[in-house]
C-alpha positions in Angstrom: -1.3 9.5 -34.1 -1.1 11.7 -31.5 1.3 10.7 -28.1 1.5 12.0 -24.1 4.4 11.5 -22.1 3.6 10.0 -18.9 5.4 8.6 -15.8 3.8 5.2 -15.4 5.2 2.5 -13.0 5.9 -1.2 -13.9 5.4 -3.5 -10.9 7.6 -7.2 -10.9 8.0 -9.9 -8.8 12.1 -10.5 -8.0 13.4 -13.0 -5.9 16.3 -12.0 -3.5 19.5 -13.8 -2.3 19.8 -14.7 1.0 22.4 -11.5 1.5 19.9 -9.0 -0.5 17.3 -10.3 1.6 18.8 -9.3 5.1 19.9 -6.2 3.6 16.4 -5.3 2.5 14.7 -6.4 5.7 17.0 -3.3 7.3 16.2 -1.2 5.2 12.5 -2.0 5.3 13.4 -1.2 9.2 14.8 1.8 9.0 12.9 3.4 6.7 9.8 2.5 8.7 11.5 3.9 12.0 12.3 6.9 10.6 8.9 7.4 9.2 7.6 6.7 12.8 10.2 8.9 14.2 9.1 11.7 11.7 5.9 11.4 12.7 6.0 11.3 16.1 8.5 14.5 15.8 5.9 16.5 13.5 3.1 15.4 16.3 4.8 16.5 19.7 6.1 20.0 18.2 3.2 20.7 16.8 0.6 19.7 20.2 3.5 20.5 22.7 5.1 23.4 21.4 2.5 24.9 18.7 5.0 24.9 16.1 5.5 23.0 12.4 8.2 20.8 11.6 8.8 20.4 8.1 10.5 18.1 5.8 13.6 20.0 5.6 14.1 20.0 9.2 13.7 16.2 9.6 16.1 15.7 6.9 18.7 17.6 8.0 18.2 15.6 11.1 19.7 11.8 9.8 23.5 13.0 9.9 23.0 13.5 13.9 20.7 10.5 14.0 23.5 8.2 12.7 25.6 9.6 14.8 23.8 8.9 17.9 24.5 5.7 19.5 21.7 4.3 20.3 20.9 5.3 16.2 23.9 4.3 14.7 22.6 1.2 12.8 21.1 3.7 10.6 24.3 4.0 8.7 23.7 0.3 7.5 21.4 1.5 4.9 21.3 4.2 2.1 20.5 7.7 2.8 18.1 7.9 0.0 15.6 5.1 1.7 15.6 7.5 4.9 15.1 10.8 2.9 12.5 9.0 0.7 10.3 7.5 3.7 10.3 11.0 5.2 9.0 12.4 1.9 6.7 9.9 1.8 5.8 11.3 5.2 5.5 15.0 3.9 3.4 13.6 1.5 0.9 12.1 3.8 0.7 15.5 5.7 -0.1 17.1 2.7 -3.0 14.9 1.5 -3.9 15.6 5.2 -4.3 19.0 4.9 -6.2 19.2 1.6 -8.5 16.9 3.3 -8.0 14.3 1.0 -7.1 11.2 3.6 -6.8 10.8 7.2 -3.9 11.9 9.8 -0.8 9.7 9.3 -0.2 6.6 11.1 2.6 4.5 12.3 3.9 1.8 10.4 3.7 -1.7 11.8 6.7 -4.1 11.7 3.5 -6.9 10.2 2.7 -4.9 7.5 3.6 -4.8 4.1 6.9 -3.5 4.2 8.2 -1.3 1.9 11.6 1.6 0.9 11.9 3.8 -2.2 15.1 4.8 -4.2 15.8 7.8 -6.4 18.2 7.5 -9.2 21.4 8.1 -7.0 20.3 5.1 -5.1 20.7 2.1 -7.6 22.1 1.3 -10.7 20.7 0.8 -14.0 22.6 -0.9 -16.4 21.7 -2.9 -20.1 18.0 -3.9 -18.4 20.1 -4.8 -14.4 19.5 -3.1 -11.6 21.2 -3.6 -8.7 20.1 -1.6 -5.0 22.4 0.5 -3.2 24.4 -0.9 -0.3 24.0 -4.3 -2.7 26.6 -5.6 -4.8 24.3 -7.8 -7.5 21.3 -7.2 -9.3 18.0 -8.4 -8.4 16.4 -11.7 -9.9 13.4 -9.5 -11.5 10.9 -11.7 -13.5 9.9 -9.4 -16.6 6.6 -10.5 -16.6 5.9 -7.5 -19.1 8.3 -5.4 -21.1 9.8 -1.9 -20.5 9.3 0.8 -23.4 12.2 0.9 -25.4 14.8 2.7 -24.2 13.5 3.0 -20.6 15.3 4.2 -17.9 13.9 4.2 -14.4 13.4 7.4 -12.4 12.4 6.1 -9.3 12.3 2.6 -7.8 10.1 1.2 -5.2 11.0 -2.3 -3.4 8.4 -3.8 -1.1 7.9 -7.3 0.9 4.1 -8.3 1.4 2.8 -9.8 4.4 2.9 -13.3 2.7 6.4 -13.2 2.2 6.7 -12.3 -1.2 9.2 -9.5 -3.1 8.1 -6.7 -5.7 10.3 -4.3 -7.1 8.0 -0.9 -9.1 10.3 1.1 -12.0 8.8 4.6 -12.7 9.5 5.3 -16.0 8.4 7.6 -18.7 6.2 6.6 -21.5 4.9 7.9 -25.0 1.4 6.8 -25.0 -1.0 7.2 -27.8 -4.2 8.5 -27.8 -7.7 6.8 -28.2 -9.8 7.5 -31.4 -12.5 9.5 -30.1 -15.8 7.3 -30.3 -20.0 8.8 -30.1 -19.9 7.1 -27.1 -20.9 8.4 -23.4 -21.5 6.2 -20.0 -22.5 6.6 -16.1 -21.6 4.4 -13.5 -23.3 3.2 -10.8 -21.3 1.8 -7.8 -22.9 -1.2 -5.5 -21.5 -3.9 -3.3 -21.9 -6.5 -6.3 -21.1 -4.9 -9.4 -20.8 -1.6 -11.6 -23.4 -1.3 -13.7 -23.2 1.5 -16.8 -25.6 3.7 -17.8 -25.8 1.6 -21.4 -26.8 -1.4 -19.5 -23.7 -2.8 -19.1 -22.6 -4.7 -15.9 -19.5 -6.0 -14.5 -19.9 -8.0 -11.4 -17.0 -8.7 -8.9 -15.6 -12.0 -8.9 -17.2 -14.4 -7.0 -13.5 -15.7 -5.8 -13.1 -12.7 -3.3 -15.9 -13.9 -1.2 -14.2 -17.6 -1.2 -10.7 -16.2 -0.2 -12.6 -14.0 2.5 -14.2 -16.4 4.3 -10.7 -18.3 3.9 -8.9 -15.1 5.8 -11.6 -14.8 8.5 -11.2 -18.5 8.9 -7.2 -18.0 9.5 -7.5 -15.0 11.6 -9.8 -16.5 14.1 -6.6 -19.7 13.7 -4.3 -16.4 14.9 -6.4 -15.1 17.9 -6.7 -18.4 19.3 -2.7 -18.7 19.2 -2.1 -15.6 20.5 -4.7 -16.1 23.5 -2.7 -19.1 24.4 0.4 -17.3 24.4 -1.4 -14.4 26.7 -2.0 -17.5 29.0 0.9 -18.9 28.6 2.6 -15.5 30.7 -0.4 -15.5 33.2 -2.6 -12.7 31.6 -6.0 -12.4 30.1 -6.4 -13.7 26.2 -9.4 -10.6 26.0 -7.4 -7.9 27.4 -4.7 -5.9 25.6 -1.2 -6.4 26.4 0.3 -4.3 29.4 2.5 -1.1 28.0 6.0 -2.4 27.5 4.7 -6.4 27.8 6.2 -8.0 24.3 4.1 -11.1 23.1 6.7 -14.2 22.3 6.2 -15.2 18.8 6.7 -18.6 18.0 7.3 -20.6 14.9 3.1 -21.4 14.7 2.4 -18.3 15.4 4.5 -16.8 12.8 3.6 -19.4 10.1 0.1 -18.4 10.7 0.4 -14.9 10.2 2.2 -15.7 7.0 -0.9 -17.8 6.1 -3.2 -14.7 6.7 -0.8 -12.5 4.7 -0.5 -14.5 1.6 -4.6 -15.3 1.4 -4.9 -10.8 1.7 -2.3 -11.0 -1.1 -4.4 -13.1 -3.0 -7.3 -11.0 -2.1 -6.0 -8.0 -3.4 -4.6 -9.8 -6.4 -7.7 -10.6 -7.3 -9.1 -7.6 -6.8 -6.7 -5.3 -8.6 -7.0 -7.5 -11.8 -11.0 -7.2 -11.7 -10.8 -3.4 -11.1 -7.6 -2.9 -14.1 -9.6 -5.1 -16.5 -13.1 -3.4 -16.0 -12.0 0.4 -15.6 -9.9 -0.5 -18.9 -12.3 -1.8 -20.8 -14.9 1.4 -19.7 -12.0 4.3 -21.2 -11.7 2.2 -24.1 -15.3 2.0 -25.1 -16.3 5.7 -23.8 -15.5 9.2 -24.9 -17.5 10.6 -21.5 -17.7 9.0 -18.6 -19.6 10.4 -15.0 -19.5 8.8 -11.8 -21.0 9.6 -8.3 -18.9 11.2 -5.8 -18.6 8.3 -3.2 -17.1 9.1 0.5 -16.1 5.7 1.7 -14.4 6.6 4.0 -18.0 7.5 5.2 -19.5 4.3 4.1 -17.2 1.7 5.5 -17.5 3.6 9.3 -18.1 1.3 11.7 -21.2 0.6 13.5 -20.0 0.0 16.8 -21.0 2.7 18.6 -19.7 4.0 22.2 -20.0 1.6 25.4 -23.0 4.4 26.4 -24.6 4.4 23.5 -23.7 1.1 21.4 -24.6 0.3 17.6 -27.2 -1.2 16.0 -26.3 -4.4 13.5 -22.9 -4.4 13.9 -22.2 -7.3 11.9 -24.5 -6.8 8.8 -23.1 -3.4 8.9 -19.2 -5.1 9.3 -20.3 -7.2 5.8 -21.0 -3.9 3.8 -18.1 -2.7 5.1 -15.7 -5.8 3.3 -18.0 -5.9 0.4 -17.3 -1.9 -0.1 -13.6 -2.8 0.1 -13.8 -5.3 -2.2 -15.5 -3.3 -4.7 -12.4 -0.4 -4.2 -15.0 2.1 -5.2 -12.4 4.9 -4.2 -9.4 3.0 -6.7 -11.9 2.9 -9.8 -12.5 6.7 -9.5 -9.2 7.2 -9.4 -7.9 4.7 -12.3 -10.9 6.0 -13.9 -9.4 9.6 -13.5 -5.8 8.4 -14.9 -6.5 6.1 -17.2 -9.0 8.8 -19.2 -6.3 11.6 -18.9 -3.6 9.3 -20.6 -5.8 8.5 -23.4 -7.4 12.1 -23.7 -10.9 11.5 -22.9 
């Protein structure tokens, strides 16, 4: 039977120690900084000065950074999670410029959090691996197996909105090929299922629109806490905060934005198994497969309009927009794409 070699990453849960824990939160921290920092570096040479700043040059960059003293906490973390959030950063810049996603944007300290290690940054030893700057391995729960003989190349460590811990190991892989079958499909995309040229139909599950309602429900729980807070310090619960103005974040507050995080965890739980199962079960079954060229981006705009010239059914148009998303029409075109080229159709 015939094999490819791919890279292919294994995603866990792990559970930290207290001590891991801290030290991750920095380096979640710094590596989202320096991301920011790159950004905002890239952006003001480029508008202010007309000139490119480059990977390379915002590298060689962290040894002053660290050495700076109002930067010096930087040294609390490994090197390779700075250099790997600002390649991350090069990498959005390219996508940019082949037109392929939007302008990068800065990270925010209330989203998922995440830091990336390359092989000189943690250890891998008998099936343990242990960060740098950390003195254990992590609690990993192998909910799956790693080929035999695996050894990760790359390792990406992120903390979700609700709290939780994943740890992803890029490896390489042997896989083997399909048996080609006399079988061909299209696939029609629409806000309630994918339905195959053959007939076929896979609907989404009817669970997303439960745990939606559920997150809309706690977000609305959120903005009434934070509009007490605004009144709390005299100022209006519509407007934005003033520039510089920090909101005080109390321990409601903060339990309720966990809530919102770990329903959206759910939500994308839920979503990622429907879209891994169905797109799956499609390269299986198919030797050709054709699909429409979808812009979402596009499709999900919103209808909002301008204060001089407002939209037009905002909220039905709002709907679409989540039941596009919680299709992912843009993620099964590209596990689609993958998932064919590892088996060779």
């Amino acid at each position: 039977m015939r094999t490819m070699n791919f890279k292919r990453a294994y995603r866990y849960r792990f559970y930290p120690t207290e001590a891991q824990a801290e030290q991750l939160a920095r380096s979640f921290s710094c590596a989202r900084w320096i991301y920011n920092w790159g950004l905002k570096t890239r952006t003001d040479a480029f508008y202010n000065e007309g000139r490119r700043v480059y990977y390379k040059d915002l590298a060689a960059s962290i040894k002053d950074l660290k050495k700076a003293p109002e930067t010096q906490w930087l040294t609390e973390v490994s090197n390779v999670v700075l250099q790997q959030s600002l390649r991350h950063l090069d990498n959005a810049f390219t996508r940019f410029f082949r037109k392929e996603s939007a302008y990068p944007t800065f990270k925010r300290r209330r989203d998922n959090q995440s830091c990336s290690y390359m092989r000189n940054g943690f250890s891998w030893r008998n099936g343990a691996l242990t960060l740098a700057k950390q003195d254990a391995p992590l609690a990993i729960r192998w909910s799956r197996p790693l080929p035999a003989n695996a050894v990760p190349s790359s390792v990406t460590v992120t903390r979700t909105t609700g709290g939780q811990y994943y740890v992803a190991l890029l490896v390489e892989e042997d896989i083997p090929a399909l048996a080609p079958v006399a079988s061909a499909t299209g696939i029609d995309l629409n806000v309630q299922e994918m339905v195959l040229s053959t007939g076929k139909r896979y609907r989404t599950p009817a669970k997303l629109q439960t745990l939606d309602a559920r997150k809309r429900r706690d977000q609305r729980a959120c903005t009434r806490k934070v509009a007490a807070a605004k009144r709390a310090m005299g100022l209006d619960p519509q407007a934005s905060l003033p520039r510089g103005t920090r909101l005080p974040i109390s321990n409601n507050l903060r339990k309720a934005h966990r809530k919102v995080g770990r329903v959206a965890e759910r939500i994308a739980n839920v979503r990622r198994d429907w879209q891994h199962q169905t797109t799956t079960a499609i390269v299986r079954e198919n030797q050709v497969i054709a699909m429409e060229d979808l812009y979402v981006a596009g499709m999900t705009a919103s209808a909002k309009g301008l204060v001089e010239q407002p939209g037009k059914q905002v909220k039905q148009k709002a709907g679409l927009n989540r039941a596009i998303l919680d299709v992912g029409f843009g993620e099964i075109r590209r596990q689609i794409q993958y998932k064919a080229q590892r088996v060779h159709v």
